[in-house]
N, C-alpha and C positions, 0 to 999 in steps of 0.2 A: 574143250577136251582135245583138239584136235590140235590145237598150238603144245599142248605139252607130250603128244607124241613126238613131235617134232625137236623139241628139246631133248630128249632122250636119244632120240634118234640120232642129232648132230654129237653128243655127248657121247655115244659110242662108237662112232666114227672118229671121233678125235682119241680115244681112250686106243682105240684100234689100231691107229695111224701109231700112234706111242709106241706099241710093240714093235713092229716096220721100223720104226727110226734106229732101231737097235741093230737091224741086220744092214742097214745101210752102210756100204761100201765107205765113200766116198762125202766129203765135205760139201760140195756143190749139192745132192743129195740129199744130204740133212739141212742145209740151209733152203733146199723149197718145201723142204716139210715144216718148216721153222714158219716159211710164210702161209702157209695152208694153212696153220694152225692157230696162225693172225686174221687170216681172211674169215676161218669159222666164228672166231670173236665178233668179226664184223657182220657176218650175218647174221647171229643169235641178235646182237644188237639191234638192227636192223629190222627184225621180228616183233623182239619184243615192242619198240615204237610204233609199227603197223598196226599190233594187235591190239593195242591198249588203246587209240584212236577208236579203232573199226570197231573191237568186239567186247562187250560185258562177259566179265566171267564173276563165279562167284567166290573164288580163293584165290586172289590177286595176289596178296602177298604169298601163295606158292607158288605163281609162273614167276614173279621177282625173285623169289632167294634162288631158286632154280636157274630159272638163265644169269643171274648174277655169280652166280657159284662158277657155271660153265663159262662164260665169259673170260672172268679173270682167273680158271683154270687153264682155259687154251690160249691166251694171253701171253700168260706167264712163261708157258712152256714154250712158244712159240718165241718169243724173246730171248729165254735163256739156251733153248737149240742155235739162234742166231749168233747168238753172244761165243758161242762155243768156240772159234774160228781163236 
């Protein structure tokens, strides 16, 4: 239970950082929101390996589609803020 607040949690931090990116000035700016939003991929990542070691849950396939969804949502966006240059 406590792994998928956690997912939410980072998935609105990133959904959050999104809006921010908008009022950003400056290129250098949006290129370390670009990487922050790479690094949160890494962490969900990250997670979800710990957790699936460490912890039995009993709706697996919903901490996977869920961090797998956020992942390659803040991936993506994170790459194509970078790519923007």
């Amino acid at each position: 239970m406590g792994f998928q607040w956690q997912i939410y949690i980072l998935f609105f931090m990133a959904v959050g950082n999104l809006f921010f990116f908008f009022f950003a000035e400056n290129l250098t700016m949006k290129k370390e929101i670009g990487k922050w939003f790479m690094d949160i991929a890494k962490y969900v990542t990250t997670a979800v390996v710990i957790s699936s070691f460490l912890g039995s849950f009993d709706q697996k396939w919903a901490m996977y589609t869920i961090a797998t969804s956020t992942i390659v949502l803040t991936f993506g966006v994170g790459v194509f803020i970078i790519k923007l240059d």
